[in-house]
C-alpha positions in Angstrom: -75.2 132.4 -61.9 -73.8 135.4 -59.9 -74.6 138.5 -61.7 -71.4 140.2 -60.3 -69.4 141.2 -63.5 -66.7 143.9 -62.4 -65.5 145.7 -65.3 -61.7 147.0 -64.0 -60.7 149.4 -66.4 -64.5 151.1 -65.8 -64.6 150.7 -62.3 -61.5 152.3 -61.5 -60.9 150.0 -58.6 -58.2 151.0 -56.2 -57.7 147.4 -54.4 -56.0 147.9 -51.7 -55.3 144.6 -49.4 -54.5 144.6 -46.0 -54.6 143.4 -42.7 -54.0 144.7 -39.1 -50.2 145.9 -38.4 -49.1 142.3 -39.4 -47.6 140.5 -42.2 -50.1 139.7 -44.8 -50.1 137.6 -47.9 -52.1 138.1 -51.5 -53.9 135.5 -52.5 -52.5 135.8 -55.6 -48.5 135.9 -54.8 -47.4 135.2 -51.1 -44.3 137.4 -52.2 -45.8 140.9 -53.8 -46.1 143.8 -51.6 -49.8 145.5 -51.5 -51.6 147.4 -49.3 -54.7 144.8 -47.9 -58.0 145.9 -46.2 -58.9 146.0 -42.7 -62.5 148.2 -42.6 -64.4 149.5 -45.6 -67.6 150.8 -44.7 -68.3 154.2 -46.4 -66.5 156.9 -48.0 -64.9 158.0 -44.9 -64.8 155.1 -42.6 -62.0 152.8 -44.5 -58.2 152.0 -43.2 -55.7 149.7 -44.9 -52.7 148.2 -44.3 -49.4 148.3 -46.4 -47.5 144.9 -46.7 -43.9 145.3 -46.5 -42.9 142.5 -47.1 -41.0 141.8 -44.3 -42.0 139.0 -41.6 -43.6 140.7 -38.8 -44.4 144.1 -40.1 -45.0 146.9 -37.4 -46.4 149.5 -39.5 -50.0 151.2 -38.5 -52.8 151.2 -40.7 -53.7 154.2 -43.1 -56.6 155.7 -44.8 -57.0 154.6 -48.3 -54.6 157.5 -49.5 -51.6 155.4 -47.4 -50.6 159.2 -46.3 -52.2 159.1 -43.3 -52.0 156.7 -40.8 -54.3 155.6 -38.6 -53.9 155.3 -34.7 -54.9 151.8 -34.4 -53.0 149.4 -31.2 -54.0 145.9 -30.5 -51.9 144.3 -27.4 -52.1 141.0 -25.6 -51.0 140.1 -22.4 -50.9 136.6 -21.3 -49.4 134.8 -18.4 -48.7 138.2 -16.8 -45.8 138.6 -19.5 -44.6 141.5 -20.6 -47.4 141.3 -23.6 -47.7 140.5 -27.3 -49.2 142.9 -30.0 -51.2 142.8 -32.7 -50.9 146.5 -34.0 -48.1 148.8 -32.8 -44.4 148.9 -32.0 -43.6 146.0 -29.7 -42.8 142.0 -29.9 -45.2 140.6 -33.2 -47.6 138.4 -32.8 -47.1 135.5 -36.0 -49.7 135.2 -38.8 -50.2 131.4 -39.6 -53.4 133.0 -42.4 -55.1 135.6 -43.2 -58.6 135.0 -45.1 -60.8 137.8 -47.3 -64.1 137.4 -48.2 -66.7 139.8 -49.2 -67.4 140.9 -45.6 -64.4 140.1 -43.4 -61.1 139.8 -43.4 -60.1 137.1 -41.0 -56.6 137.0 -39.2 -55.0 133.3 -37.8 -51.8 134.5 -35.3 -50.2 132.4 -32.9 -48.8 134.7 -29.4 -47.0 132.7 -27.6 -49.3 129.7 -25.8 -52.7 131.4 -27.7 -54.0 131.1 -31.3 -55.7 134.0 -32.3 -58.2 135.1 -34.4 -59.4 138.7 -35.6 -62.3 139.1 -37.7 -62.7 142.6 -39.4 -66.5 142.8 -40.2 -67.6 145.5 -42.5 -71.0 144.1 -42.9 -73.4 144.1 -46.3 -76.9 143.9 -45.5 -78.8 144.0 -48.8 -82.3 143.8 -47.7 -81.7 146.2 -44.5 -81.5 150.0 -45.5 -81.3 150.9 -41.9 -78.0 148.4 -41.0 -76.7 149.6 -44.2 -76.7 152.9 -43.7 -74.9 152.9 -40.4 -71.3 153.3 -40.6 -70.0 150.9 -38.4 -67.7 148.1 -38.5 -67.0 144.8 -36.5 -63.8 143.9 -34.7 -64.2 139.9 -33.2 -61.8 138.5 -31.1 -61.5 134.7 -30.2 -58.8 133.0 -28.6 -57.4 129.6 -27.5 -54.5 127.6 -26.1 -52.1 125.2 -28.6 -50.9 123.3 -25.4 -53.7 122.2 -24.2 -53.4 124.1 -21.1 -55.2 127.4 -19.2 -53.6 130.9 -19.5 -54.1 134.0 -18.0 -54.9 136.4 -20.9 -55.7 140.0 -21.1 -56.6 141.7 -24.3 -56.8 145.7 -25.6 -57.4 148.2 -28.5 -57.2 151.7 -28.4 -57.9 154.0 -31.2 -56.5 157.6 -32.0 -57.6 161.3 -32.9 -56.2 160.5 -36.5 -59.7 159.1 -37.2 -61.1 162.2 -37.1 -58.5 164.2 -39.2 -56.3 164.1 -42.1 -54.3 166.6 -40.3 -52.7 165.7 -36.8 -51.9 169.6 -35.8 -55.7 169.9 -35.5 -57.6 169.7 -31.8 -59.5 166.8 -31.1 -62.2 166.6 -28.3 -63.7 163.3 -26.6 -66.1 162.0 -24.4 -66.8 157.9 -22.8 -69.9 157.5 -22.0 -71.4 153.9 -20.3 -74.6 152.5 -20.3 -76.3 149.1 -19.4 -75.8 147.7 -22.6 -72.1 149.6 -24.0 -69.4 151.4 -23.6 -68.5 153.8 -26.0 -65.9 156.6 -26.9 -66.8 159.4 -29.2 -63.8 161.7 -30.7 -64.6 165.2 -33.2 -62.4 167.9 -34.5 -62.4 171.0 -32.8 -63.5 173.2 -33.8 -66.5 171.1 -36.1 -65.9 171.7 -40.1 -69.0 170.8 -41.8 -69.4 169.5 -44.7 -65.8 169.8 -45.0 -63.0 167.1 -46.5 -59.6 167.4 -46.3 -57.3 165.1 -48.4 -60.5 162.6 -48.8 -60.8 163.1 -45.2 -64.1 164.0 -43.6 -63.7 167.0 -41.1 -66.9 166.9 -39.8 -67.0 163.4 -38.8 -68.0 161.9 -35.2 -65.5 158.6 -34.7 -66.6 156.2 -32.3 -64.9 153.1 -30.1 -67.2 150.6 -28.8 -67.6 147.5 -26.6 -69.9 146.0 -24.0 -69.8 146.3 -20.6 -68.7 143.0 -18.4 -66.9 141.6 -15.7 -63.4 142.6 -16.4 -63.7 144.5 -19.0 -62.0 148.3 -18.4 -61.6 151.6 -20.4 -59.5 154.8 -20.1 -58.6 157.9 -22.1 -55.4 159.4 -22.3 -51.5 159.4 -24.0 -50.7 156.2 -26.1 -47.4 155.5 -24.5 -48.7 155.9 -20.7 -51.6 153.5 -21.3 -50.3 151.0 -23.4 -47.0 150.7 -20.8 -50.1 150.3 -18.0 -51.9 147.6 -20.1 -48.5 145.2 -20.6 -47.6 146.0 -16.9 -50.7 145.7 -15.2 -53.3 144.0 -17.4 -56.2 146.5 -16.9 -56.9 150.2 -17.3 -58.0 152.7 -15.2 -62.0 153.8 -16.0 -60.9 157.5 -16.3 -61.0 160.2 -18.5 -58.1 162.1 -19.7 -60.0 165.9 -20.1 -57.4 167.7 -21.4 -58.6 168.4 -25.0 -55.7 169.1 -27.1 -53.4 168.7 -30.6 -53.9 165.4 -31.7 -49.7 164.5 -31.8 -49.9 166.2 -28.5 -49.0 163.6 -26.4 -51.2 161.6 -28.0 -54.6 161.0 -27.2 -55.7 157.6 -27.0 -59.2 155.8 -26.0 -59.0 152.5 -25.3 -60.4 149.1 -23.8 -59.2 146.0 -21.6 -60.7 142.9 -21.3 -59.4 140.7 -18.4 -60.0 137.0 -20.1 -58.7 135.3 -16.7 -57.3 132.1 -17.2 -58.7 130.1 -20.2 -57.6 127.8 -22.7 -60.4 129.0 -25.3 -63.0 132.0 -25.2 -66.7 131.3 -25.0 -67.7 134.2 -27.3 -65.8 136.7 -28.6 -64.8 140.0 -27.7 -66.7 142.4 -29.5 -65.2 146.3 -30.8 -67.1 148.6 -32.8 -65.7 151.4 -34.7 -67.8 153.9 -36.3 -67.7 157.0 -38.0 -70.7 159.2 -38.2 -71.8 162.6 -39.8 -74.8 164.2 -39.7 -75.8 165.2 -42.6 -74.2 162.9 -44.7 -74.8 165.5 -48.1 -75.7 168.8 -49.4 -78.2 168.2 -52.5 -79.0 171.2 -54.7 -82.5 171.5 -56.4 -84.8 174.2 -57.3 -85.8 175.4 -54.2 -82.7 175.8 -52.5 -80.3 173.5 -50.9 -81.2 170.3 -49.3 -79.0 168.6 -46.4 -79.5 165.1 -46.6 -79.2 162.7 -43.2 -78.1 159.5 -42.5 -80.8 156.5 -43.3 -80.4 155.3 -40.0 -82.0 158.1 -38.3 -85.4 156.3 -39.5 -85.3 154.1 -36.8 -83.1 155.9 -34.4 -83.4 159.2 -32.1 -79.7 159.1 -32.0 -76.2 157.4 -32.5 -76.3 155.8 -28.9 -79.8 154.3 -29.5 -78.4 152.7 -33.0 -75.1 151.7 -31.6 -76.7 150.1 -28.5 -78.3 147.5 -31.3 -75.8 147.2 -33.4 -73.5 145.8 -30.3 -76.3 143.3 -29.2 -76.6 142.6 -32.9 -73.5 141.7 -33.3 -73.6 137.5 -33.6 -76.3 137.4 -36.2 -74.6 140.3 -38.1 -71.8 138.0 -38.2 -74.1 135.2 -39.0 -75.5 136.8 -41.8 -72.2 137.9 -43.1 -71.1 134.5 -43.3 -74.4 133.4 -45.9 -73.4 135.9 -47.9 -70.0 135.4 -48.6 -70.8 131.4 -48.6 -73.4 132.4 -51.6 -71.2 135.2 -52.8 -68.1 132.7 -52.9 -69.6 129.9 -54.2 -71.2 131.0 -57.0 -68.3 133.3 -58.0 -66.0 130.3 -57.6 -68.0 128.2 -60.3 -66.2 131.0 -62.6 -62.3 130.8 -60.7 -60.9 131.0 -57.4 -58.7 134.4 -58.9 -62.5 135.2 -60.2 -64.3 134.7 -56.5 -61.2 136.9 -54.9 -61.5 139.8 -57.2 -65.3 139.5 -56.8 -65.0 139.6 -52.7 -62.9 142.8 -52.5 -65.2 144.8 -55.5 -68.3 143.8 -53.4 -67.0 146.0 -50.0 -65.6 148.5 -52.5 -68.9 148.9 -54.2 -71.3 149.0 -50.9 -68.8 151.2 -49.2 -68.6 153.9 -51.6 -71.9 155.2 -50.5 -73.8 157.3 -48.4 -77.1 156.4 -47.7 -79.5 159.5 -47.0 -83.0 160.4 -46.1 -84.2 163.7 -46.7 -86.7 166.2 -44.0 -89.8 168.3 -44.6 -90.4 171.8 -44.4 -90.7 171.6 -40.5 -87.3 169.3 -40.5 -88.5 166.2 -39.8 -87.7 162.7 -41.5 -89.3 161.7 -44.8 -88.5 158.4 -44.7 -89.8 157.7 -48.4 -87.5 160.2 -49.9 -84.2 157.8 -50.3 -81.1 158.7 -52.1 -77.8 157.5 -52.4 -74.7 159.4 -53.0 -71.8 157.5 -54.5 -68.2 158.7 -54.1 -65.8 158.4 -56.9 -63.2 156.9 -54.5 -59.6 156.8 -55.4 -60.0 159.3 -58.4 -61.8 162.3 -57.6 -64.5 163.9 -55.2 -67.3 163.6 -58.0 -70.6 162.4 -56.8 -72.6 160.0 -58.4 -69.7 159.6 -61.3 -72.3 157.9 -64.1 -69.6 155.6 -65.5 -68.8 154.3 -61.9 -72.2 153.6 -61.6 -72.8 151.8 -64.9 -69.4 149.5 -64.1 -71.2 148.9 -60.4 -74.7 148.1 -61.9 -73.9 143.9 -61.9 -73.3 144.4 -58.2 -76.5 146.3 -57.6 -78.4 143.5 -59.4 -77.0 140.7 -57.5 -77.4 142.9 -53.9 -80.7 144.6 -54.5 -81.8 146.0 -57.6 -83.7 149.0 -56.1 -80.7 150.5 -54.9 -80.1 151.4 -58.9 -83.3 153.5 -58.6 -81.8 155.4 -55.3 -78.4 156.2 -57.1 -80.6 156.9 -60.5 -82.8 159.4 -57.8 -80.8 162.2 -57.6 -79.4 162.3 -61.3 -82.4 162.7 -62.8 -84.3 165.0 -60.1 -81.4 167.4 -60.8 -81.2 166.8 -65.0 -85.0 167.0 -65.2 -85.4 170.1 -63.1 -85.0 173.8 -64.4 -81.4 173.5 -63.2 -80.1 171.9 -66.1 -80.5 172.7 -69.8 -78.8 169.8 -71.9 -79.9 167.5 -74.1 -77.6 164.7 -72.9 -77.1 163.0 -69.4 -74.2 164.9 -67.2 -71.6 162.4 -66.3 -72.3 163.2 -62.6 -73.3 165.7 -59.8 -70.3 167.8 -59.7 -67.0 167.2 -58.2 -67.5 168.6 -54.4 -68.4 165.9 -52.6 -70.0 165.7 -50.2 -71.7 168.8 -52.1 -73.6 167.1 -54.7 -74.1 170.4 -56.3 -74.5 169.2 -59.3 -72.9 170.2 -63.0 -74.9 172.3 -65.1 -72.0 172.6 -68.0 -70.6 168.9 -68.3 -68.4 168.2 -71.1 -70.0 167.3 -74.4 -67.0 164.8 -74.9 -68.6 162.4 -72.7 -72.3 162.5 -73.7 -72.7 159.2 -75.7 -71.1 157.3 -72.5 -72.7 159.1 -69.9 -76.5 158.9 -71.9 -75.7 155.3 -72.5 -75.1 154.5 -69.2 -77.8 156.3 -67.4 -80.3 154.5 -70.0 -78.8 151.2 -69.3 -78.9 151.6 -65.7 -82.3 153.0 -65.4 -84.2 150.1 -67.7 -82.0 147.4 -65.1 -83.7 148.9 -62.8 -86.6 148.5 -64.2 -86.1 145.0 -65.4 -84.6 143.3 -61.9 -87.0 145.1 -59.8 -90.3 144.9 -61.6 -91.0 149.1 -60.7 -91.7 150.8 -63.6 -92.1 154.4 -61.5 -88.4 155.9 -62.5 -88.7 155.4 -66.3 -92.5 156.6 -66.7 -91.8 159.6 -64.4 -88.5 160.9 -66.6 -89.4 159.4 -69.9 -89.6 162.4 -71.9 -85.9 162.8 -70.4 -84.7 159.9 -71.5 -86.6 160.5 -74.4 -85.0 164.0 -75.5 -81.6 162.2 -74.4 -81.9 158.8 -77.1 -83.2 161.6 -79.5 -80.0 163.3 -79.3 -77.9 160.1 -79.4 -79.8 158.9 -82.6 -79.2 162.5 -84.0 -75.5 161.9 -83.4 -75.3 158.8 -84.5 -72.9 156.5 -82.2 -71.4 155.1 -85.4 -69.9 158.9 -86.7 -70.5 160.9 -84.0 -69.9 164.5 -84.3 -68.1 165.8 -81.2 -69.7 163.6 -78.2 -67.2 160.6 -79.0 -63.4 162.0 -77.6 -63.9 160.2 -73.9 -64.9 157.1 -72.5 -63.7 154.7 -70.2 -60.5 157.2 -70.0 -60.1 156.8 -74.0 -59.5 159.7 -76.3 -60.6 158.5 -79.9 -62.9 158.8 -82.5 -64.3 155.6 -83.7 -64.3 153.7 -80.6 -65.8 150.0 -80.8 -66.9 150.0 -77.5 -68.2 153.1 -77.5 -70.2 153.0 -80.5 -71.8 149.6 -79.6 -73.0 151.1 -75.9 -74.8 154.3 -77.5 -76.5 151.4 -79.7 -77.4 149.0 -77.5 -78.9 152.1 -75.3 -80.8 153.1 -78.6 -82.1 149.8 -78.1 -82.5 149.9 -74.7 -85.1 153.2 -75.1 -87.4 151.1 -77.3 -87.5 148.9 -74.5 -88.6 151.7 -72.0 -91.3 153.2 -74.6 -92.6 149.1 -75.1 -92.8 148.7 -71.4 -94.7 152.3 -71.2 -96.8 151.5 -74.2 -95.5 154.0 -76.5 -95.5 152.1 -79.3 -94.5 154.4 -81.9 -91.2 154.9 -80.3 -90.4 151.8 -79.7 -90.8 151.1 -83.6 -88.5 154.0 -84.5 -86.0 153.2 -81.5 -85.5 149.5 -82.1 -85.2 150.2 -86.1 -82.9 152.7 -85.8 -81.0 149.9 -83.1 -81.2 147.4 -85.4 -79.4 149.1 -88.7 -76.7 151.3 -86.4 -75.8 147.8 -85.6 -75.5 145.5 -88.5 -73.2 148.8 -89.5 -71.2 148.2 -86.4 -71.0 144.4 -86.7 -69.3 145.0 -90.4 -67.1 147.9 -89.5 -66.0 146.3 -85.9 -65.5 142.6 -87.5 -64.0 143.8 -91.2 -60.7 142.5 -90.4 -61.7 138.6 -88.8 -61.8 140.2 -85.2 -63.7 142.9 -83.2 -61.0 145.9 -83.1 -61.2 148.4 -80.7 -61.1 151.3 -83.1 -62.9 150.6 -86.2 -60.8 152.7 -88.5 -57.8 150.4 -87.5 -58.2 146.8 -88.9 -55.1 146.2 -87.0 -56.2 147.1 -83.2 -57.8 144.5 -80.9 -60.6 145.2 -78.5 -61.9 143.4 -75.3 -65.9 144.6 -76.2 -67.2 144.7 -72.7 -69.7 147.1 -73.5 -71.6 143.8 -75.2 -72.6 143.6 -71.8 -75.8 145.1 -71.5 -76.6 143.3 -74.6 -76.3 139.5 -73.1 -78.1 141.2 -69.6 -80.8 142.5 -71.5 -81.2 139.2 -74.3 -81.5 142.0 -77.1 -79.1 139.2 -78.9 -77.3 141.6 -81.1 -73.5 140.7 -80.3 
């Protein structure tokens, strides 16, 4: 059975659905209006589409704020016509279906004498810390005749400055470069801001637009207007370089590809795009000694973002290979559960892998330690928070089903900070400040959310444990998450005194849910100290579990039902905190 239980109210998802400047359809109801996803691939890289609602929808894509769009065109020319489109103000292409899965969203058109299909890839590779670390996504372009007959067909994308900006009265610089194996544009802000974001935006952020080299395949840089008029008209670009750095809605910088098809009625292989958005470093970690800037996993394997982009191109077949086993195992066992249930399950999965950076950090002479992993979660849609504990507890299902040992690299950076000299409480912080991509962390956090936060950090860290078999993160910080169980015990979930006012956005004493997590990670401690041999602790931890929650059970159930406040026989609560309890078989609920 999939372990993939999304919590929504705890996760916070902001779902937004979309496809590629063309009319799109939920799943759900052909008629509502949402926003759908295109590319979702880290906390910077991510464009959407808002859904009208009319029939062939001309709008561009936008970042996940929907303020700011993003410069996106996709035209077709075919017969010599005057052209079709796929993103952009011009004659519609028609979308027969659109598809989402975990990994892709997959878009059936018909232009004129062609069917189309456009698969967005924004690949999950669970046992590959180097692919996914490397924030690049997929475009795949296939394409064949519903008459039976050959057509000439010529086929382009171009991509704008606003990838590399929230705001468009900034400077953008660029550069092609070509190689035996690609071709690739590469588009900054000028001047550089690091470790800078702007309306979610990262201003420090390297975008790049890829494809192979081939016959007939052509590039240019330069205004939007001039080269997509010279696409429709002529079929092929010009392999030149607009250098005139400049504004970004000054005329319009725009760095595009063409591929010449010839005449076909189907494509052998697809045409391949790439569009990536790079910064290096990826986060500034505080510890004792100073101020750590972490880098991009990737850089493990590679000298550079050519080198890694060069194999992720020649990659691309069996990353689209892969992609497909994992949303046919993903699907199918979410599916045994509902169809709504496998849906909901495929757009969580890219929100929860994409909400990360994945760094390395360097030793005193700067070089790689590739053994000192961390991941930096962003608390997308809400907040610039790192690491945001209850985000992370709501994601942990997801983690387990993926690769458990990915908890222990989100867990990492938490308790380095908490158990260093930095940090003075007796409870878990509820993340590592709310700068990110600073992870400064947050020496003062609110008491109000100690019972949730401590619960959840406990919880997370014996999963960990549990699913991977490595034992390392809870014997290093035990007497941490010792001195934090103390302190929940000495609160006592049941009646606390001043840690209960928020959780899960909830401001109440006597929460049912709340009360049953700071138990069950009562419980959860014994199980550390049993793992770790300390055998007097796990007596006192599991005794103290065990009569907090026979208290619970008659307080929460006094009126026939489990009520969400246990002060209020009348209230009704959904007790999803019982989770933990059926992952762990503690068997209290």
């Amino acid at each position: 059975m999939i372990h993939i239980l999304f919590l929504l109210n705890s996760l916070r998802l902001v779902c937004y659905f979309f496809s590629f400047s063309l009319p799109l359809y939920s799943w759900y109801d052909a008629k509502r209006r949402q926003p759908f996803l295109l590319l979702f691939r880290s906390p910077y890289l991510q464009a959407y589409l808002n859904n009208t609602g009319a029939s062939v929808p001309n709008n561009w894509p936008n970042f996940w704020t929907t303020s700011h769009p993003l410069g996106w065109s996709g035209l077709l020319r075919i017969d010599d016509g005057p052209g079709l489109v796929l993103t952009s103000n011009a004659t519609a292409a028609t979308l027969k279906d659109i598809a989402i899965t975990p990994t892709r969203t997959i878009l059936t058109l018909t232009a004129g004498a062609m069917n189309i299909n456009v698969t967005f890839l924004s690949p999950i590779e669970p046992s590959n810390l180097v692919l996914q670390s490397f924030p690049f996504t997929y475009i795949f372009f296939e394409a064949s005749s519903n008459d039976g007959k050959s057509h000439s067909l010529q086929v382009y994308q171009d991509i704008s400055g606003q990838w590399t900006s929230s705001n468009t009265s900034n400077v953008v610089q660029w550069n092609t470069t070509t190689s035996g194996s690609i071709i690739y544009h590469e588009v900054q802000r000028l001047p550089f801001q690091y470790m800078t974001e702007e309306n979610n935006m990262a201003e420090d952020a390297v975008s790049y637009h890829v494809t192979t080299p081939g016959c007939g395949v052509t590039w240019q840089t330069g205004q939007d207007v001039l080269l997509r008029s010279f696409f429709l008209n002529e079929g092929i670009l010009n392999n030149t370089q607009d250098k005139n750095y400049r504004v970004m809605s000054d005329d319009w910088p725009v760095f595009a590809y063409c591929t010449d098809l010839g005449s076909i009625s189907s494509t052998s292989t697809p045409i391949v795009w790439g569009i990536g958005l790079v910064r290096d470093g990826d986060v500034i970690y505080s510890t004792t000694s100073g101020n750590q800037t972490r880098r991009p996993y990737f850089f493990t394997k590679y000298p550079n973002v050519q080198a890694a982009v060069s194999d992720f191109m020649s990659d691309a077949s069996d990353a689209l290979q892969r992609a497909i086993t994992l949303d046919n195992k993903i699907q199918s066992a979410a599916n045994t559960i509902s169809s709504n249930y496998t849906d909901l399950v495929s757009l969580a999965s890219r929100q929860v892998m994409a909400g990360m950076e994945i760094t390395v950090g360097t030793d005193s002479s700067g070089q790689i330690n590739a053994s000192d992993i961390m991941f930096f979660m962003k608390d997308i849609g809400n907040s610039q928070r790192t690491n945001p504990v209850e985000v992370l507890y709501a994601s942990m299902p997801a983690f387990i089903y993926f690769n458990a040992s990915w908890l222990g690299y989100l867990l990492e950076p938490l308790m380095q900070f908490e158990d260093s000299g930095l940090y003075t409480q007796s409870f878990a912080s509820q993340d590592l400040g709310a700068t990110f991509p600073v992870a400064a962390g947050d020496i003062n956090p609110s008491v109000f959310t100690a019972i949730e936060s401590t619960s959840d950090m406990l919880s997370v860290a014996w999963a960990h444990a549990t699913f991977t078999g490595d034992s390392s993160l809870i014997s290093q910080y035990y007497t941490t998450f010792k001195n934090w169980t103390d302190t929940l015990v000495s609160e006592n979930p049941l009646a606390p005194n001043g840690l209960y006012t928020t959780a899960d956005g909830l401001s109440n004493p006597n929460m049912t849910n709340l009360a049953i997590k700071g138990i069950l990670a009562i419980r959860t401690m014994a199980e550390i100290s049993h793992t770790l041999g300390m055998s007097d602790d796990y007596d006192s931890y599991s005794g103290t579990a065990s009569s907090m929650v026979s208290q619970w059970q008659s307080l929460a159930g006094a009126s026939g039902h489990l009520s969400s406040t246990y002060s209020a026989p009348d209230s009704w609560g959904l007790i999803y905190n019982l989770y933990p309890d059926k992952l762990f078989g503690f068997n209290f609920g």
